[in-house]
N, C-alpha and C positions, 0 to 999 in steps of 0.2 A: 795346148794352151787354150783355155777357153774363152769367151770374147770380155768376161770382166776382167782375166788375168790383164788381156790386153789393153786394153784402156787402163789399167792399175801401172804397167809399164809405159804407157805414152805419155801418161802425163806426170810421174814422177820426176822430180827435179833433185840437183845437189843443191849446199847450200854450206857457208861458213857461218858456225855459233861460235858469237862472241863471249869468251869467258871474263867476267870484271871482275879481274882482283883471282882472291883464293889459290894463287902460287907464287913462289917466292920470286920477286921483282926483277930484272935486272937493272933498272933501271934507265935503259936505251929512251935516249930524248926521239929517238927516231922510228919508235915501238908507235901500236895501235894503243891508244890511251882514251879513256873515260876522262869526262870533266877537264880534260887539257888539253890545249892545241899551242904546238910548240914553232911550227916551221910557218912559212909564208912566201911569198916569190918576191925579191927583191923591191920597193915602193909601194908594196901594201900594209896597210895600216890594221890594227884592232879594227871591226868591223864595231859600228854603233845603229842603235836606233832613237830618235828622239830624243839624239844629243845624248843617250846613255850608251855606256858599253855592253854588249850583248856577251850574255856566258857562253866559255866554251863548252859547248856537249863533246865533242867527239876528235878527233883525227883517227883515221886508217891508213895502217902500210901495208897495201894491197901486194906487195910485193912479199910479203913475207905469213899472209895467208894459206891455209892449203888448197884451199880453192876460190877459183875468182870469175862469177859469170862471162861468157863470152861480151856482154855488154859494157863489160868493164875494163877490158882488155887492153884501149891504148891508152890506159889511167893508172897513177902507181899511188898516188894518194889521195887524200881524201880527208877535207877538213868540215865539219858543223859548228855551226853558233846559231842560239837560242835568242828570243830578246828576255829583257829583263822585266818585261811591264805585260804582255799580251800573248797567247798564242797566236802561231800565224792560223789568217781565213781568208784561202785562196789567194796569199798576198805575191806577190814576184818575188824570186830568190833577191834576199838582201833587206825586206822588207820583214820583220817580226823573225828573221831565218834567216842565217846565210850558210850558202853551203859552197864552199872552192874546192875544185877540181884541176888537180895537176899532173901532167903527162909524163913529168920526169921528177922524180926526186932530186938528182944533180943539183937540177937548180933553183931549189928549194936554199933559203937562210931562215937562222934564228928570229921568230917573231919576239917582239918585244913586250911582253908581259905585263901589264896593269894588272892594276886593283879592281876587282869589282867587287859587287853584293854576294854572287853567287854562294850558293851553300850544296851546288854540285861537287861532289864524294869526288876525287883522281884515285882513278885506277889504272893499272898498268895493263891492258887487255891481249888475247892468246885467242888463236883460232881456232873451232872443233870444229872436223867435215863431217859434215851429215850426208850421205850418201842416198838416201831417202826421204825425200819431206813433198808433202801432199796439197792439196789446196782444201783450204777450209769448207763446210756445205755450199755456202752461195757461189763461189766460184766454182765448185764441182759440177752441182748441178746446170748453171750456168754452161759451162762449157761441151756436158754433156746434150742438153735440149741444143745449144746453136751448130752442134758437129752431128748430129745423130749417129753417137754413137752406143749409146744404150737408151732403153726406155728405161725411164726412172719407177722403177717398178720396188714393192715392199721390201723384195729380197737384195736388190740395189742398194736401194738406204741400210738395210743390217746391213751388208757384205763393209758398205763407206764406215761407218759407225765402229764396226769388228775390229778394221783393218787397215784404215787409212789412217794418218797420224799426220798432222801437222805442228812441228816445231814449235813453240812458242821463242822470243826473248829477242836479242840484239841479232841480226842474223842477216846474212848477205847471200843474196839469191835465194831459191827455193819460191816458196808460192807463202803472203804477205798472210799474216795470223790477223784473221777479220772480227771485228765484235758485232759492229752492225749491219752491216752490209759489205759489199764489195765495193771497191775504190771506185771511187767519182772522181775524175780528176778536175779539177776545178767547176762551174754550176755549169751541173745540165750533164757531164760527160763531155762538155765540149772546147778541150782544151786545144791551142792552134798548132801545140808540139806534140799532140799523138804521142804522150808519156807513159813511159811504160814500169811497172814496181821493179826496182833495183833491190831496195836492201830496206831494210825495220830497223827503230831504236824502238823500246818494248821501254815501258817503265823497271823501274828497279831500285826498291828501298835500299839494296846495298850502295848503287849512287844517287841515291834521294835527290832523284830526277821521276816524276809524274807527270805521261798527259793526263789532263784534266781527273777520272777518275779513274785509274789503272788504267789508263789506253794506249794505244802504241802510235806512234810518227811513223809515215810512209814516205818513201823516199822515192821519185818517179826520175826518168831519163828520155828527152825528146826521141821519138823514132821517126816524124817527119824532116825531109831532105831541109836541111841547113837550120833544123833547130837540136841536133844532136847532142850540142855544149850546152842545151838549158834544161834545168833543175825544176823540178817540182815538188811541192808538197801538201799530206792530206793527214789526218790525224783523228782516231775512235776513241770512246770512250766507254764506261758503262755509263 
């Protein structure tokens, strides 16, 4: 094995692609679903912003995925809300975003359903494992200059170009589909919870859900000591 081969296998990652929609439903309230979010932990409420109700983007049943980062491991589900007025910019979970994080399904109950504005698509979502997914140029190169592990030499960039492939779309783990650069997590890179890319919401006309202009929501995970349970978020466009 040669030393690209090797670096092509150090830094490949798995990852689950979220499929929305496009097979026949069953319609489990307890399924990974687009534009709905059904369960909640006993005395929480619809999530608002500025006095409005925030849309649901997502819930995840991590349990019923075929693959699940080891970051995600003492978590079974997984719920997002949008606000209805603003992207979030750099705001704390709950502020323009909410995203709740629960370690058992158990004890999860039916959330109580309002009306809102939304004209986010419901779909019933199915996990595809991707066994192979890459990091985009900026984080390649990136991570090849700060390890020295190749000189970024012509035949480097063919070989990355040829044959490295990065996922696009809704997708859980793997390495995060970049437009502009690589993730900043909040200004400067200087976030107090050392966040790290969990999992992407990608735009998608089938649920007529858009960041800004075809951009995709990064989803981040504290890795410093005793900020583990805090959420982050960052978001590209073209």
């Amino acid at each position: 094995m040669n030393s690209i081969e090797i670096l092509k296998d150090k830094i490949k990652k798995k990852a689950t692609l979220m499929q929305i929609g496009g097979f026949r439903p069953d319609n489990d309230l307890l399924a990974s679903w687009f534009g709905r979010v059904n369960f909640c932990l006993p005395g929480e409420d619809w999530p608002t912003c500025n006095g409005m109700p925030m849309y649901a983007l997502c819930q995840i049943n991590l349990t019923q995925l075929p693959y699940v980062p080891e970051s995600l491991n003492d978590l079974e589900f997984l719920v997002v809300f949008i606000s209805p007025n603003e992207y979030p910019n750099n705001d704390t979970n709950g502020v323009n975003w909410c995203l709740r994080a629960y370690k058992k399904i158990e004890d999860l109950v039916p959330l109580k359903q309002i009306v809102t504005s939304s004209t986010i698509k419901e779909f019933q979502m199915r996990g595809i494992v991707i066994d192979e997914d890459y990091p985009c140029w900026e984080d390649f190169s990136d991570i090849t200059l700060q390890d020295n592990l190749l000189e970024l030499t012509d035949e480097l960039e063919e070989y990355y170009w040829d044959n490295l492939e990065n996922v696009s779309g809704f997708k859980i783990g793997g390495w995060p589909t970049l437009i502009q650069s690589e993730i900043y997590w909040a200004p400067y890179n200087q976030h107090p919870a050392k966040p790290e890319y969990i999992f992407q919401i990608d735009s998608t006309g089938k649920g007529n859900w858009m960041w800004g202009d075809n951009g995709v929501g990064y989803f981040g995970r504290g890795t410093k000591e005793g900020h583990e349970d805090e959420w982050t978020i960052e978001w590209q466009c073209y």
